[in-house]
N, C-alpha and C positions, 0 to 999 in steps of 0.2 A: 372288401368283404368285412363283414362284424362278428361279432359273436357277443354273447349275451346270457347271463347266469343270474338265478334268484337264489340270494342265500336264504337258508333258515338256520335253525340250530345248530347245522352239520356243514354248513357251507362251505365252511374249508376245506372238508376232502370233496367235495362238488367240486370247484373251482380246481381241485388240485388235479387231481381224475381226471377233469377236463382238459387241462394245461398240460398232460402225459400223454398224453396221444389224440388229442387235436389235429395237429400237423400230419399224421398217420390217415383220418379222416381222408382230407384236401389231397393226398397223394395217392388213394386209392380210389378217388370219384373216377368213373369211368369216362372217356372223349367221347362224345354224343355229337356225329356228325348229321345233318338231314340231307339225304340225298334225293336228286329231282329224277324221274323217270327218264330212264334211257331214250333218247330219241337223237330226230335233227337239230334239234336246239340245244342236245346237253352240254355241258362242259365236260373240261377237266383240269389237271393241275401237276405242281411239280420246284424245283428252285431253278432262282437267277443270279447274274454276276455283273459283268461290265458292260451291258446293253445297256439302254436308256429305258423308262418304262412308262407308261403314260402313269398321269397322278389322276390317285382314286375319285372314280364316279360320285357324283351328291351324294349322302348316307340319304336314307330313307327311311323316313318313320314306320317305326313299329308296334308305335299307338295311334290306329286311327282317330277319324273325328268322332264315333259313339263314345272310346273312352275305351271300348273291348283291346286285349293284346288281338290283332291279327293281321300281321305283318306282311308284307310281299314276301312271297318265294316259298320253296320246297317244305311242309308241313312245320312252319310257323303261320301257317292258316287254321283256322277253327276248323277242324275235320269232322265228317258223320262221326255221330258215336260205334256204330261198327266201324270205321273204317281208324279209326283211333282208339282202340278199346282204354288207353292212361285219360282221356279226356271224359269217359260219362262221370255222369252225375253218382257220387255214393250218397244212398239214402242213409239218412239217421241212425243210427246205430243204438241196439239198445244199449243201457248202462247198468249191470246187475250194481244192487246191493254194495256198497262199500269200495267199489271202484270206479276210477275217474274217465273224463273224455277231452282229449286236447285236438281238438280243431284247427289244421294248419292250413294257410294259404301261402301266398306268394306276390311278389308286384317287385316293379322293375327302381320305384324308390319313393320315399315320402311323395305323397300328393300325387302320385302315377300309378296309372292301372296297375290291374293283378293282369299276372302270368296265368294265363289256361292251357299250357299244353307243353311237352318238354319235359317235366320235370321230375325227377326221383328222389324220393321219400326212403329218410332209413331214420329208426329210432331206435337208441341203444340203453341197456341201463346198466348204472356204474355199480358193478357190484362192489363188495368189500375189499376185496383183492384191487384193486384199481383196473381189472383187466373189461376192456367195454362189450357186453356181448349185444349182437344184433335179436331185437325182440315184435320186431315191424319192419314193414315195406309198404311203400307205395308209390302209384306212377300216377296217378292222380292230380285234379290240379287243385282241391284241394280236401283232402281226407279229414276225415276222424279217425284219432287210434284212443281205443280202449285198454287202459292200461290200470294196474294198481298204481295206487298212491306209491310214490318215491321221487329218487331223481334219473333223471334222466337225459343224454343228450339226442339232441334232432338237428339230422344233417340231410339237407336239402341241394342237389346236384340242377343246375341248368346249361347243358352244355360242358364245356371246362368252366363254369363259373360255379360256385359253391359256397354256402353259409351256413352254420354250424352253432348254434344254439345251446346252454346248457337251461333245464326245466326243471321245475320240482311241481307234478303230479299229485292234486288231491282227490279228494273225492270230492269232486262236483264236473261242471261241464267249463271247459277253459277254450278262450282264443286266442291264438299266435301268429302274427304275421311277420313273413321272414322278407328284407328286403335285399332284391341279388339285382346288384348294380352291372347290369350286359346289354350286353349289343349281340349282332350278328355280323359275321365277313361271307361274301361270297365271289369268288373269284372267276377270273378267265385269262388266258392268253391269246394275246392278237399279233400277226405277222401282218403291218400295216394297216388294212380292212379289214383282213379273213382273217376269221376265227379261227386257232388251230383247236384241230378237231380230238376228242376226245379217244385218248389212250396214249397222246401222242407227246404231252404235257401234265406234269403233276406240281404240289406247292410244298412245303413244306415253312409253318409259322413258327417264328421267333419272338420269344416277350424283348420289347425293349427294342430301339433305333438302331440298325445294323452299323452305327458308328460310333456307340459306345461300347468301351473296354471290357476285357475278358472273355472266360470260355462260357459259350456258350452253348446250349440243347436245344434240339426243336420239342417246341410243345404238342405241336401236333405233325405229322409226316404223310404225304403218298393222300395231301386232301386233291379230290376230283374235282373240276370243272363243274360249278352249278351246286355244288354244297354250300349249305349254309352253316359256317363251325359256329355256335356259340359262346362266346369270352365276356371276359370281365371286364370295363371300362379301361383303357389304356394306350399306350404305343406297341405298337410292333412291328417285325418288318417279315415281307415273305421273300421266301427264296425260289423261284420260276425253275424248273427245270425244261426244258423243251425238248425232247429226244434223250441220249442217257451218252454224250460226248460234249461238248464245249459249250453250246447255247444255255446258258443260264443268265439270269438277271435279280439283283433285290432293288426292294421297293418299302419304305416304310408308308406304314399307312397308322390312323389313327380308331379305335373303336366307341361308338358314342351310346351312352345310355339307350335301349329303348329303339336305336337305330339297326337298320341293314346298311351296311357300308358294301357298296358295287367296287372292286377295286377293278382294272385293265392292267395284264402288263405286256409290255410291247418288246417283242422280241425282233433284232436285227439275226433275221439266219434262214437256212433252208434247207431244204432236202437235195441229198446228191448220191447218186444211184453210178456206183464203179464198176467198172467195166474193164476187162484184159482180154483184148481182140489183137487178130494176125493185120487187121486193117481197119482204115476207118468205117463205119458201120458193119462191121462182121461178127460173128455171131461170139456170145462171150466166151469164153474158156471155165470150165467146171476145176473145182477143187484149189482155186486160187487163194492163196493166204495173204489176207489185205492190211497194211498199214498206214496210217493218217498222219502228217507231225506237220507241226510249224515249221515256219522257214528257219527256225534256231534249231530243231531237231527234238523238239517236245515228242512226246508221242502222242495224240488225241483220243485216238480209236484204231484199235483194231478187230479184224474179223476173217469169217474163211466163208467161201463161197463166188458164185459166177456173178450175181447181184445184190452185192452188199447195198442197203440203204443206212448213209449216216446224214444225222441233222448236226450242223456245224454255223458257227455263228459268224460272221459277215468276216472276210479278210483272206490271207492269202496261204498258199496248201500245197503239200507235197503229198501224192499217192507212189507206193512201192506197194510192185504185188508182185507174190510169190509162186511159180507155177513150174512142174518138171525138174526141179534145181537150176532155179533159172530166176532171175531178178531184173525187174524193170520199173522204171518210174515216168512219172510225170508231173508236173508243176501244176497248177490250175486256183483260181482264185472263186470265191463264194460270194456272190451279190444278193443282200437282204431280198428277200420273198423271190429271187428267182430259183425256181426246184429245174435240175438239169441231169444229163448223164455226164459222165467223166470217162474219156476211152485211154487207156492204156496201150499203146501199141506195144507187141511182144517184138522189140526187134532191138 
């Protein structure tokens, strides 16, 4: 990201105003996720851990060949103007008497197309106080704001990407292009072939390679299957969840100017539906309090009920369930993509 100030006379409290809550700015831009319409085809998403994960699909440009932004996937396409109300056209704006007009756009970097869709407009002006109050908005792609002559800053959100300007407003008519160096992620999880199916898996992204030092926060959390998150040129890694017990996987993936990055991550696990019967196929027992653990005595999951479904990641399992004050177990091993029952016999 850049930023960028014109001095004049006063530029020093411009730059300084600026330099005071800049950072403030970039940490309250909103995560702009685009989500695909529910269907057969959607995704979803979540974190991983010590599976293996396939490495991310081609990126995929996000500047066709006319030169337009209009990318594959969930509204990084040029939408109806109704069906986009941020993407029409603003007419011309008049300019009274003694006040100015700053004309912003947007593009993905020197020599590459402008951005047309995505994007949020905030323009603030530094009052005396150094405190920045918001005096403009827009969702546009690319506005006129009428303002008096002064200073001003203008901060431009695309996704978690963001660039932040400082300006000094005259009277006349001015242009400013903002360049926000992003890409697009959109993810899936696969159990071998088959897609796992949405609600069933979520993601959660990380700046930076899951193998470099320190603590680290997700930047984004709970992204769905078929979302397209927007970021800023970089590494990072995603954390796979697949179910809400052991199947997790990470994956670092890279984000490219101007691209959609397709990432896969391949999850070793399955579904397993437990069971506490008087016999082999018998009918299950209601009110049963279920425990999951490794063979060390971890504990993975637990749950109450006649058929618990837990997703567990490939390897080997101890069930105890709990029914009448009464306790019984059984051993049972998880084979990647095979989904099974597990019977407990009560004896």
């Amino acid at each position: 990201m850049r930023s960028g100030g014109t001095r004049t006379g006063r530029g020093g409290q411009l730059v300084l105003a600026t330099g005071v809550w800049l950072a403030a700015l970039a940490a309250t831009a909103n995560a702009q996720f685009f989500g695909s319409t529910q269907g057969p085809d959607a995704f979803t998403l979540r974190p991983p851990r010590d599976v293996p994960s396939v490495p991310p699909g081609p990126a995929q440009s996000l500047i066709p060949p006319s030169g337009n932004v209009a990318p594959k996937g969930p509204l990084l396409q040029s939408l109806p103007a109704a069906a986009n109300p941020g993407a029409q056209a603003h007419a011309a704006p008049s300019v009274p008497a003694g006040q100015g007009a700053l004309a912003v756009s947007a593009r993905f970097g020197h020599d590459l197309p402008a951005i047309n869709g995505g994007l949020h407009w905030r323009v603030y002006r530094t009052e005396q106080n150094g405190i920045p109050r918001l005096v403009k908005e827009d969702k546009g792609p690319a506005p006129t704001f009428v303002l008096a002559p002064g200073a001003y800053v203008v901060s431009v959100g695309f996704g978690l990407a963001s660039v932040t300007k400082a300006v000094q407003v005259r009277a006349e008519t001015m242009k400013d292009v903002f360049e926000i160096p992003a890409g697009g992620l959109r993810i899936e999880g696969r159990v071998g072939d088959a897609r796992i199916p949405q609600g069933q898996i979520s993601f959660d992204l990380y700046k930076g390679s899951q193998f470099e030092p320190g603590d680290k926060r997700p930047i984004a959390s709970a992204i769905m299957t078929g979302d397209i998150v927007l970021l800023p040129e970089g590494a990072y890694h995603i954390v796979s969840n697949y179910g809400d017990a052991n199947a997790t996987v990470r994956s670092d993936i890279r984000v490219e100017v101007g691209k959609l990055t397709d990432a896969t991550i391949n999850h070793r696990a399955a579904i397993i539906t437990l069971k506490l019967v008087n016999e082999r196929g018998g009918e299950a027992r209601a009110d049963t309090q279920w425990s999951v653990l490794t063979p060390g005595g971890d504990v993975v999951k637990e749950s109450i009920g006649a058929f618990p479904r837990v997703i567990l990641a490939e390897g080997e399992y101890r069930a105890i369930a709990r029914n009448d004050n009464k306790t019984y177990e059984s051993e049972f091993r998880v084979v990647a993509g095979v989904d099974r029952e597990v019977e407990v016999i009560a004896r």
